[in-house]
N, C-alpha and C positions, 0 to 999 in steps of 0.2 A: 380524696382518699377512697371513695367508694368504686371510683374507677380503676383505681389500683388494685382494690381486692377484687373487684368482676373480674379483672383480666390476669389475673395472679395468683387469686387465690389469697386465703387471710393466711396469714405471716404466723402463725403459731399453728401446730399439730394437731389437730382433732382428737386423732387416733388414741385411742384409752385400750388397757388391757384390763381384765379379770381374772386374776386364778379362780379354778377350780374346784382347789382345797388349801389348806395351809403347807401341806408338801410341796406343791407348786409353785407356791410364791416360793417358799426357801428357793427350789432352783432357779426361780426365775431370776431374783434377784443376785443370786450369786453369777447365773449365768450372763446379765447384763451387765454385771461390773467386770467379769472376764473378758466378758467381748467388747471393751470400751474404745482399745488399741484397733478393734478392726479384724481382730484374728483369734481363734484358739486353737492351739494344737492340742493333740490327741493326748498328749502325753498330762495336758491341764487338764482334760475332762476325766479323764481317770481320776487323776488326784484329787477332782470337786466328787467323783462318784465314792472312792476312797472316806473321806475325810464324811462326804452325807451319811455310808454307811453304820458310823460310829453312834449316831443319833438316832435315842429311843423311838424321834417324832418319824425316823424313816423302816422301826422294824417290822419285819416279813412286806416291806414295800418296795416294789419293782419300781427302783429310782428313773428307767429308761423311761416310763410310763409318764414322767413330769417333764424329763427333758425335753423331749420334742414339743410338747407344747409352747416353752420359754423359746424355745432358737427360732421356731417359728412368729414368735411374736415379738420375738425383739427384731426381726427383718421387718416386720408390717408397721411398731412404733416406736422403734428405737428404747436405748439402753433407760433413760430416765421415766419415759413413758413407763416403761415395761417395771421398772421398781416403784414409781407411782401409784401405779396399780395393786402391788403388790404387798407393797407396807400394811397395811390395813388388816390384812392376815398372817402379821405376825405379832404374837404375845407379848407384851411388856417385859414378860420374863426373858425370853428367847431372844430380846433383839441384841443384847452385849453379846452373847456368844454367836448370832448370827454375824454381826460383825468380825470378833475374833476369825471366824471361819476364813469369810473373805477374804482379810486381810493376811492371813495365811496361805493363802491363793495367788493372790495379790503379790506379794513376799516372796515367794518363790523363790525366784527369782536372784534374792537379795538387796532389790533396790527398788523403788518405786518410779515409774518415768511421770510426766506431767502429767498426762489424762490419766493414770491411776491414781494421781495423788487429789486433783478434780473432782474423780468419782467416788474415791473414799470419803474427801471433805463433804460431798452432798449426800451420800449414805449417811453419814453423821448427823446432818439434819433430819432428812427423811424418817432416819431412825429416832431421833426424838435423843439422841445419846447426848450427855453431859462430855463438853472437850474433853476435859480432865481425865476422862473414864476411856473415850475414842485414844487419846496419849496416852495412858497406862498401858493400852493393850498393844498400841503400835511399840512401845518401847520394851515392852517383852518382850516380844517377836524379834524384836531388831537386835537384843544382847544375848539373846536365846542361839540365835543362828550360828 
């Protein structure tokens, strides 16, 4: 085995991120769950810039100022790294409607493909959220629409 990692490398990620500040993570990890599929279009990143705007924790803050740091760092350790990191700097209070958010994101859309539905379920953990409470919020969202 030790010959496999010399010449391979060890089989798990190193790579760790750190926000900032507590804005940061919010983007971070909303911007990691958007970017799960591989892609965001312009018209997503408005609606996460839209929808952060509405949040006390972002006002008179130049939300651009957060994003580039998350895009950049979810290319260096990927989506779950990158929320890994970032849970830690969000409030016990804030995490149901940080979820809400995403999955509003997420939703979009109308429908959830596989890997969003992956990265919602491991948000769920990450986030410390009770299922019951993760399904209430997806289930509004979905008769809301």
């Amino acid at each position: 085995m030790k010959i496999i990692t010399k010449l391979f490398g060890p089989t798990t990620s190193t790579h760790t991120y750190t926000p900032k500040s507590e804005q940061e993570a919010w983007i971070a990890i909303m911007y990691a769950c958007m970017h799960i599929d591989g892609h965001i279009a312009d018209t997503e990143i408005q609606k996460m810039f839209d929808v952060i705007q509405k949040i006390p924790l972002f006002k008179r803050k130049h939300i651009a100022d957060y994003y580039q740091p998350a895009l950049l760092a979810n290319r260096k350790v990927g989506s779950y790294n990158l929320i890994d990191g970032s849970i830690p700097f969000i409030h016990i209070k804030d995490k149901a409607l940080l979820f809400e958010l995403i999955m509003k994101l997420l939703l979009a859309d109308g429908k959830l493909l596989k890997k969003e539905k992956e990265i919602a379920a491991y948000l769920t953990t990450a986030l410390n959220l009770e299922f019951d409470i993760a399904k209430k919020i997806v289930d509004e969202l979905v008769t809301h629409k």
